[in-house]
Wavefront OBJ file of the C-alpha trace (Angstrom):
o trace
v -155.089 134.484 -68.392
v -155.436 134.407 -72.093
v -152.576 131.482 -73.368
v -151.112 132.087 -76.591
v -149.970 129.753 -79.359
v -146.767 130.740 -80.015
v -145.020 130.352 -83.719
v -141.784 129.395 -84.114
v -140.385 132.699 -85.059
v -141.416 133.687 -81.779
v -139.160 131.222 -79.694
v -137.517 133.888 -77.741
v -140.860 135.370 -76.566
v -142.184 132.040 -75.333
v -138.070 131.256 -73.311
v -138.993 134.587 -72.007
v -142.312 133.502 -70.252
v -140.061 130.404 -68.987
v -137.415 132.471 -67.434
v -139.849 134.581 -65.674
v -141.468 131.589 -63.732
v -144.147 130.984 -66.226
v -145.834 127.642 -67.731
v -145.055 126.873 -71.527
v -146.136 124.007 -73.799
v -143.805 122.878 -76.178
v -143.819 119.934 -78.947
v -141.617 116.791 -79.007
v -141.617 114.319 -81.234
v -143.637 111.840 -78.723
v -145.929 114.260 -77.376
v -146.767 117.918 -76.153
v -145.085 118.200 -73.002
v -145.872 121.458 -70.453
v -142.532 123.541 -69.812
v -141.327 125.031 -66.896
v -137.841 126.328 -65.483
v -136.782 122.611 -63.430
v -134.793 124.726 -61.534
v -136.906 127.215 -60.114
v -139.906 125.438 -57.640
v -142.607 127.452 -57.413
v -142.766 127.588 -61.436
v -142.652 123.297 -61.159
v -145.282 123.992 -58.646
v -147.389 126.057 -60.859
v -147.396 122.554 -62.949
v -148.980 120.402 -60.708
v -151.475 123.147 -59.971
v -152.560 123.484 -63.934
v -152.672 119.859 -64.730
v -154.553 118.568 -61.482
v -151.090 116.375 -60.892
v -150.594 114.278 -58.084
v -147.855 115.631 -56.416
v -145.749 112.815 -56.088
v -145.752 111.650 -59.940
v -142.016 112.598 -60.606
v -141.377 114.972 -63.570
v -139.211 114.233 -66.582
v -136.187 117.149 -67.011
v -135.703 117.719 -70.885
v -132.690 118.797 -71.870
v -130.569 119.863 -75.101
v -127.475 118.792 -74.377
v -125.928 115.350 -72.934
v -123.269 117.941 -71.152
v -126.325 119.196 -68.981
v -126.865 116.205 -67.436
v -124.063 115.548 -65.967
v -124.428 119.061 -64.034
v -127.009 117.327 -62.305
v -126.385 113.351 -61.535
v -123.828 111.381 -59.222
v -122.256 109.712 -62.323
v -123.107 108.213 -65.834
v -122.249 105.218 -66.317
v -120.595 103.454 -69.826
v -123.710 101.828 -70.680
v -125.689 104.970 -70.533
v -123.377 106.810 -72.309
v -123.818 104.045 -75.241
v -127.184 105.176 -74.940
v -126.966 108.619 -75.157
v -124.840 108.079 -78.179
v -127.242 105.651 -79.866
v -130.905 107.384 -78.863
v -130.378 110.953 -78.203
v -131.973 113.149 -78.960
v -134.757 110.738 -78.993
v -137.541 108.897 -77.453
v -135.551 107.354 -74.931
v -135.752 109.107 -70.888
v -132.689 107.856 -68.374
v -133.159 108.058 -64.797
v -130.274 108.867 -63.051
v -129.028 109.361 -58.857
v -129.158 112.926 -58.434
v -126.270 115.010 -56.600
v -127.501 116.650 -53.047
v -129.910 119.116 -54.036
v -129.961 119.020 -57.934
v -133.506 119.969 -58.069
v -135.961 120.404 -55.507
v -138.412 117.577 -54.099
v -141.464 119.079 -55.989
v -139.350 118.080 -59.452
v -138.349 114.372 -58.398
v -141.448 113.721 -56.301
v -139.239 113.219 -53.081
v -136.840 110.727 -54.318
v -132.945 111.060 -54.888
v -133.268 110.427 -58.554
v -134.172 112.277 -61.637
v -135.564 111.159 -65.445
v -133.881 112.790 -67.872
v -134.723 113.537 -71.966
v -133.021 114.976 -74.829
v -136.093 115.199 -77.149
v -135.775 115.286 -80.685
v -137.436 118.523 -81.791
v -135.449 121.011 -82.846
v -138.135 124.112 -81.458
v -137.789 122.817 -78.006
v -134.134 122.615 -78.347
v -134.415 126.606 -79.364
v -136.492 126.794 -76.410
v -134.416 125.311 -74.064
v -131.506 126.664 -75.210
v -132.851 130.143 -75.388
v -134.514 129.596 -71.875
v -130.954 128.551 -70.552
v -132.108 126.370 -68.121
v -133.719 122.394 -68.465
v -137.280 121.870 -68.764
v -139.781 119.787 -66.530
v -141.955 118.397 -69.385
v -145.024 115.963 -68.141
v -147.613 115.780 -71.079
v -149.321 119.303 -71.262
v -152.743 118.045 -70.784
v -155.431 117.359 -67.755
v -153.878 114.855 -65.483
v -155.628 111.281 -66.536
v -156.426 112.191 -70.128
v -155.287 111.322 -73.210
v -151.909 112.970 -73.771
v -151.846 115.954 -76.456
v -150.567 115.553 -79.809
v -151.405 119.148 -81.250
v -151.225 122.690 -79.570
v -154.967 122.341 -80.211
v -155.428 119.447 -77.629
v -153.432 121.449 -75.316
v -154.931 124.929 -76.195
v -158.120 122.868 -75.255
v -157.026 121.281 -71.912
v -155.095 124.297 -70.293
v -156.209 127.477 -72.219
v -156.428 130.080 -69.167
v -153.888 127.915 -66.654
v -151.055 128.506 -68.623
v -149.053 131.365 -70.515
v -148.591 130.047 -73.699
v -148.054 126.927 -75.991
v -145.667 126.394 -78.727
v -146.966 125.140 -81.996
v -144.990 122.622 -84.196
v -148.049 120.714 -85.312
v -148.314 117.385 -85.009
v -146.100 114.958 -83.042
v -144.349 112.256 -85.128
v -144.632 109.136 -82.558
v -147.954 110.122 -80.949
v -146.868 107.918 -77.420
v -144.772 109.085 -74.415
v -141.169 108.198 -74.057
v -139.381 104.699 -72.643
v -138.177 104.863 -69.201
v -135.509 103.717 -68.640
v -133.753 103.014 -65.119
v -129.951 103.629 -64.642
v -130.219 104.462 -61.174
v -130.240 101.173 -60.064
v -127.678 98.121 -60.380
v -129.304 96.414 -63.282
v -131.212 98.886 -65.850
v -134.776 98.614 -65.857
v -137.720 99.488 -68.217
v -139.895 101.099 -66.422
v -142.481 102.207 -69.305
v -142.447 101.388 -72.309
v -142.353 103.538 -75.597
v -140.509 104.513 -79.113
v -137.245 102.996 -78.415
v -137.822 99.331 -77.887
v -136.196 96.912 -75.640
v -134.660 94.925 -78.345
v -133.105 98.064 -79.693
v -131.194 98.936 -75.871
v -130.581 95.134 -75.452
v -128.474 95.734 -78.823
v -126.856 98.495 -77.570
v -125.976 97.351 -73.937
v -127.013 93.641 -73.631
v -129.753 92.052 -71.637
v -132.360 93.997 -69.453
v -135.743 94.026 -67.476
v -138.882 95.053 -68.193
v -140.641 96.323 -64.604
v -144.292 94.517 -64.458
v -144.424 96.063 -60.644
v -148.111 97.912 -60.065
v -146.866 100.949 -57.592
v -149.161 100.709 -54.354
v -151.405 103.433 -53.027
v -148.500 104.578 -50.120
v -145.547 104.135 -52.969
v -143.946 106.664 -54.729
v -142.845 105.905 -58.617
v -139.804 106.452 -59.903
v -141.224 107.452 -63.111
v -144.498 108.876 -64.899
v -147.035 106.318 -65.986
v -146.783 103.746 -63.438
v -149.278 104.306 -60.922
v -152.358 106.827 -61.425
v -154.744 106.299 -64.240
v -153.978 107.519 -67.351
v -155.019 108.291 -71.140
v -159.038 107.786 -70.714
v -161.293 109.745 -71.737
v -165.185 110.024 -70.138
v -166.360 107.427 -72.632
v -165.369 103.629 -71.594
v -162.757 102.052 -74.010
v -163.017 98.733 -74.621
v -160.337 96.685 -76.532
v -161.021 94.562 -79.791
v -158.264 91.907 -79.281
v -158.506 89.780 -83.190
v -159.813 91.307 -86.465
v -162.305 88.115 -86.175
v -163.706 90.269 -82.853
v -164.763 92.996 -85.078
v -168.109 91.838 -86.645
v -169.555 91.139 -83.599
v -168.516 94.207 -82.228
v -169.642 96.462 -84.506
v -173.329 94.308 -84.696
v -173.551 95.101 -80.571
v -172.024 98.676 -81.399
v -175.265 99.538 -83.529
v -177.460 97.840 -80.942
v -176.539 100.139 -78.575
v -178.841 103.028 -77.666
v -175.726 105.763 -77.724
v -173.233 106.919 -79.476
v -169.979 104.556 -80.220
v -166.480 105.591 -81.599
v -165.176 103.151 -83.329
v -160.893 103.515 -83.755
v -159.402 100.830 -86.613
v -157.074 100.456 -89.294
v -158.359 102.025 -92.485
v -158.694 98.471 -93.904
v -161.101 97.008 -91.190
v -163.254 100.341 -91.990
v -163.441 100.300 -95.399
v -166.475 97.633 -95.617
v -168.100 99.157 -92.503
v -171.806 99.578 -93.487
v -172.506 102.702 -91.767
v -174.979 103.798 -88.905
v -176.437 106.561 -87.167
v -174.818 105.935 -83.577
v -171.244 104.905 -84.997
v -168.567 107.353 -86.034
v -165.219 105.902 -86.703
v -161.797 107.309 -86.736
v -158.695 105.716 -88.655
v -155.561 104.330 -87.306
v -153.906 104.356 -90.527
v -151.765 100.768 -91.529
v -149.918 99.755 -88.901
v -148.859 100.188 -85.086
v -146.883 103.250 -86.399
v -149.804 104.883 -87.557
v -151.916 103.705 -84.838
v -149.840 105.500 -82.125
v -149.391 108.510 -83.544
v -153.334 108.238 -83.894
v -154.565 106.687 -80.360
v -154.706 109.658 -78.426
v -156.200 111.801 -81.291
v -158.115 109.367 -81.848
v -159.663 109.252 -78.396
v -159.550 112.849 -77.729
v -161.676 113.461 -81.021
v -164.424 110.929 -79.489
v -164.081 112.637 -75.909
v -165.530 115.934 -77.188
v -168.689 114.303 -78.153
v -171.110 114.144 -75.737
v -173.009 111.284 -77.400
v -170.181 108.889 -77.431
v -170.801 106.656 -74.386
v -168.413 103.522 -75.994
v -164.953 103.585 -78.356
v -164.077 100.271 -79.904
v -160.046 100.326 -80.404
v -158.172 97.907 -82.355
v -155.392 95.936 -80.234
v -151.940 95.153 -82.228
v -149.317 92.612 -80.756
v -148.034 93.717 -77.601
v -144.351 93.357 -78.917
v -141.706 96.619 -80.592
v -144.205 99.710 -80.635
v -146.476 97.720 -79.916
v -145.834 97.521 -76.227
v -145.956 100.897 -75.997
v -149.382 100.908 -78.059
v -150.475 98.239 -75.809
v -149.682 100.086 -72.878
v -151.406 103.279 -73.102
v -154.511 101.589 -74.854
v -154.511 99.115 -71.762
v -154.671 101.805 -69.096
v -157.089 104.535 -71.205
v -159.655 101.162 -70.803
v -158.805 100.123 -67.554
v -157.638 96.503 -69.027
v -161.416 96.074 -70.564
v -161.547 93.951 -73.629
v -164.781 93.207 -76.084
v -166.485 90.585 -75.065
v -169.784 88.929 -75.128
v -171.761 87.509 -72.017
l 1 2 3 4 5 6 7 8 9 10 11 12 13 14 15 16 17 18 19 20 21 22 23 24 25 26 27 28 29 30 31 32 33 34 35 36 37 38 39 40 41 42 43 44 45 46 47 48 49 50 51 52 53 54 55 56 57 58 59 60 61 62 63 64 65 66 67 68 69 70 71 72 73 74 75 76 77 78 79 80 81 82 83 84 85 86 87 88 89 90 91 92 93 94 95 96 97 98 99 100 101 102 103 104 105 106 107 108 109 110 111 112 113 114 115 116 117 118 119 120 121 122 123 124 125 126 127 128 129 130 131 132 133 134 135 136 137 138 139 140 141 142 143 144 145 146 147 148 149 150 151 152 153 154 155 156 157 158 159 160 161 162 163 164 165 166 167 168 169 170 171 172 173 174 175 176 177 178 179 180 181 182 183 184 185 186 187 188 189 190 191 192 193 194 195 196 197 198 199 200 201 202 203 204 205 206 207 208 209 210 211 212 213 214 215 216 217 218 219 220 221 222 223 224 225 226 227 228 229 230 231 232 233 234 235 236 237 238 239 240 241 242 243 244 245 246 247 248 249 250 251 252 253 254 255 256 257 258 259 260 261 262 263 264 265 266 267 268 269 270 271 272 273 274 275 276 277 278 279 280 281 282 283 284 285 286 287 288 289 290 291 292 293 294 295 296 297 298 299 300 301 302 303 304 305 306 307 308 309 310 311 312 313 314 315 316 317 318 319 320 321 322 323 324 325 326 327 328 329 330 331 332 333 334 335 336 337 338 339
């Protein structure tokens, strides 16, 4: 199977390969997420199947309507409603109890609840809408690798496995939704992302942040929070203070291999260059820098020479929790440091 990049003039053609059972990539404004009917299984199967997916890493359902929802869950409460109002469409998912046989198990990973997104993209909303049903949508890449940002990274991931991707360039945030738990008594964050806790805790008072590492015989209630994620072959090592960064780049160009080096413009500009180092700029800021990160480390995972990436930490607080969070797990919580 050949997968074509769709335009968006050609919306209807791609909602066609959807309501025929078949696997479409479309853009959001966090990332590229990989389309299929949620209501019909063996096309959720077919998702699993192309991204190597464990299957009991729940799906997120997008959606482009709040009225959808509701088709689906036991009940939505006031506060989520505020939420809906205040962050939809947006970068903010909901997980919600599901009525007796909303979707099938292969959608919610077994469990009696669902995560729900209204993205804000107005192709996938075409899509969706011209699909006329709700879209699973994990990130359209290789299970464990850095999520795509372009129809490139997908093209380069799941050309053959799937029918066809959607092209809307670039995503605008660059990292994956926050989680958000209504199923429960007390809402829960269960990953973070765009919408910050700060920003809910304005809109419906005081919440948790989840710190619980899911066990090997657990199933997670939401994407992200047990199987390794975002790394690419090379090992990623963090560079906690802009004071870490001239040691690191004098035991970068002692290395014998290749390293990637991933940093704010300004800590590059005075970098005296080398043969084993290529660098790639996060911009200003932890804007910037997450829209960036998984470029970033998807750019240094085609090289075959790169053995190393130096990434620049920001404080783990706003975006930068998300930041944080996906830079944590693509190193597997290693930092810079010297013996």
């Amino acid at each position: 199977m050949e997968t074509k990049i769709f335009k968006l003039a050609q919306i209807n053609e791609a909602a066609n390969l959807i309501k025929a059972g078949e696997l479409v990539a479309f853009p959001t404004e966090t990332v590229y997420g990989l389309g299929a009917d949620a209501t019909n299984e063996q096309a959720v199967k077919k998702v699993y199947a192309a991204k190597g997916r464990p299957s009991d890493n729940p799906l997120i359902v997008h959606v482009a309507s709040t009225e959808t929802v509701a088709n689906y869950v036991q009940s939505i409460s006031p506060n989520a409603k505020k939420l809906m109002s205040q962050f939809w469409p947006g970068s903010l998912t909901m997980i919600f109890n599901l009525k007796p046989n909303a979707f099938s198990k292969t959608v919610t990973g077994g469990l009696n609840t669902a995560a729900f997104r209204f993205p804000d993209n107005q192709a996938t909303l075409d899509l969706i809408n011209a699909a006329g049903c709700p879209l699973v949508g994990p990130s359209a890449n290789t299970s464990g690798k850095p999520s795509p940002t372009t129809a490139q990274h997908v093209y380069h991931d799941l050309n053959g496995k799937i029918a066809g991707i959607l092209d809307d360039g670039p995503t605008r945030v660059g990292v994956e939704s926050t989680v958000l738990d209504m199923s429960t008594d007390e809402p829960v964050i269960l990953r973070p992302g765009a919408v910050t806790k700060a920003q809910i805790e304005a809109v419906i008072g005081s919440i948790e942040t989840n710190h619980h590492q899911v066990g090997k015989n657990e199933t997670p209630k939401a994407p992200g929070m047990k199987y390794k994620h975002y790394a690419p072959k090379a090992q990623v090592y963090i560079v906690d203070q802009d004071d870490d960064w001239s040691a690191a780049i004098k035991w970068a160009k002692e290395q014998p291999f290749g390293v990637g080096i991933m940093a704010e413009k300004r800590l590059l500009t005075d970098l005296k260059p080398a043969d084993n180092l290529q660098t790639f700029s996060l911009g200003a800021g932890v804007e910037d820098a997450s829209a960036q990160l998984f470029a970033g480390l998807r750019q240094f995972d085609n090289q075959a020479t790169i053995k190393t990436i130096l990434v620049q930490a920001f404080a783990a607080e706003g975006l930068g929790l998300a930041y944080m969070n996906r830079l944590n797990k693509s190193a597997g919580g290693e930092h810079f440091k010297l013996d």
